[in-house]
N, C-alpha and C positions, 0 to 999 in steps of 0.2 A: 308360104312354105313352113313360117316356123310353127303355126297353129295347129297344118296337116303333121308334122313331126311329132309335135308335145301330146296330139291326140292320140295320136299310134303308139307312143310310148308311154303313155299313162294306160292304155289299154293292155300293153305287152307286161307293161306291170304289177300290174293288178293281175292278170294271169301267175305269172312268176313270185307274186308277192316281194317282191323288192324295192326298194326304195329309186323313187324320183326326184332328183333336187333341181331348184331352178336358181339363178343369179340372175338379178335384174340392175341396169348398170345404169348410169347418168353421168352424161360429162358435167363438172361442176361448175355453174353462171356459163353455159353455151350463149346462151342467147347475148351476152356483155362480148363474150371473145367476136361473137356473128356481127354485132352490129357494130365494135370498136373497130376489128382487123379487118372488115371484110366479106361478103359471102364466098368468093373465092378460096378466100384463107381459109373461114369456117368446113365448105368442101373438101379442103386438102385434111383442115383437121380429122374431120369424120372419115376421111378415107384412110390417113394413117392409123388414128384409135383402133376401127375395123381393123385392119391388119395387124396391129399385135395383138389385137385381142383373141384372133381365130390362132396365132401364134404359140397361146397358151392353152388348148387344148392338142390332147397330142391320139388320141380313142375315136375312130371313124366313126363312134356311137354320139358321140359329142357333139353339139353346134351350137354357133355361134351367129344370131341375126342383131340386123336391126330392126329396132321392136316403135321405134316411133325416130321425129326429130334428130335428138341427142341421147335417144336410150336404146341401151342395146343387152337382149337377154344372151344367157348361155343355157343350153339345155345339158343336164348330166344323168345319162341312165344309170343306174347301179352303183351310183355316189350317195354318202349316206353325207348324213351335215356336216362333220368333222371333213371330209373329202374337200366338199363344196367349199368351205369356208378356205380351206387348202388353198384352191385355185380361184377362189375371190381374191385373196392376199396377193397371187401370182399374179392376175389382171391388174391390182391396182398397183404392182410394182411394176409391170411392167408399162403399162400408160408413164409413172414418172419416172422411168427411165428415158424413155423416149423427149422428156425434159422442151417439150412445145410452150413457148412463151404465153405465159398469159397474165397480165399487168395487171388486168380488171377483174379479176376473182380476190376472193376475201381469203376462200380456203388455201392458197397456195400462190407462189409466183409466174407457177408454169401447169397449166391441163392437169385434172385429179379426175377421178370416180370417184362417186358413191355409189355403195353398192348394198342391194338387199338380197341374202341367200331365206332359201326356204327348201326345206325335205319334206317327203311325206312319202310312206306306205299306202298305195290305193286300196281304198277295203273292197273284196267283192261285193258286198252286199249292196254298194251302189248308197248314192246320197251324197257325194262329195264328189268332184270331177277335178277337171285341169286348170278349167276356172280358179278354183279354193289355191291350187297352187300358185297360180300367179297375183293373186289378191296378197296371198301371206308374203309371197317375195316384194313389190310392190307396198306393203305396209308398212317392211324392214329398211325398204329403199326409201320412203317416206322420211322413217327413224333417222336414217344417216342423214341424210339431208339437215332434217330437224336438229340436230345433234352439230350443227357445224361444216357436213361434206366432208370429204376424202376420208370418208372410214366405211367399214364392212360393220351392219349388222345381222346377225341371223335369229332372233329371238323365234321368231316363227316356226320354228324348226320343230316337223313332228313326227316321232319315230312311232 
């Protein structure tokens, strides 16, 4: 589903000339919380993260999947980077509020994100797809990682 989405709205965009932002999200050391607490536990985690996550889009235009394992994108139509970064901030505040114990992560005590935002204006002209956006979100989500975990980065961001 989110693939058939992001293609239909990179196309609706590139018609409208408006920007597309993606967030791409990572719980931080899943695989430590999966294998110390549990797969159970793990499961219950992923289901809770899921749920605030989709909590913090509030735009029917908006979605919120799982995108692998312990990663999960948001799609934002008509959010330009400053937007996106907005409700990257919102996701990762809201995951630590939700305050899930996690003993075995480095980044925190309890369940964090890291997060990589990325915008972009589709050009008509073609030569850049949905693909390039999720490379560049996924590059930033790298960053964070790289950078320690539980932070947002958007370097990628192209108006």
């Amino acid at each position: 589903y989110f693939d058939e989405f992001l293609n239909k709205e990179w196309c609706r965009a590139r018609r409208s000339e408006e920007t597309l932002s993606l967030v791409m999200m990572d719980i931080d050391h899943f695989k430590a919380y999966n294998d110390n607490y549990g797969h159970s536990a793990g499961d219950d985690c992923l289901r809770r993260v899921a749920q605030a996550l989709s909590e913090t889009v509030m735009r029917d235009t908006d979605i919120v999947a799982r995108y692998g394992g312990e990663e999960f994108v948001c799609v934002l139509p008509g959010i330009n980077c400053d937007g996106a970064i907005k409700i990257g901030e919102k996701q990762m505040r809201r995951i630590n509020e939700l305050a899930i114990p996690h003993s075995y992560s480095s980044a925190a005590d309890h369940v964090t994100l890291s997060l990589g935002v990325a915008s972009m204006i589709p050009s008509k002209r073609g030569g850049c797809g949905p693909n390039e956006l999720i490379k560049a979100a996924d590059k930033n989500l790298y960053r964070a990682k790289e950078s320690g975990r539980n932070q947002l980065v958007s370097d990628e961001c192209i108006q």
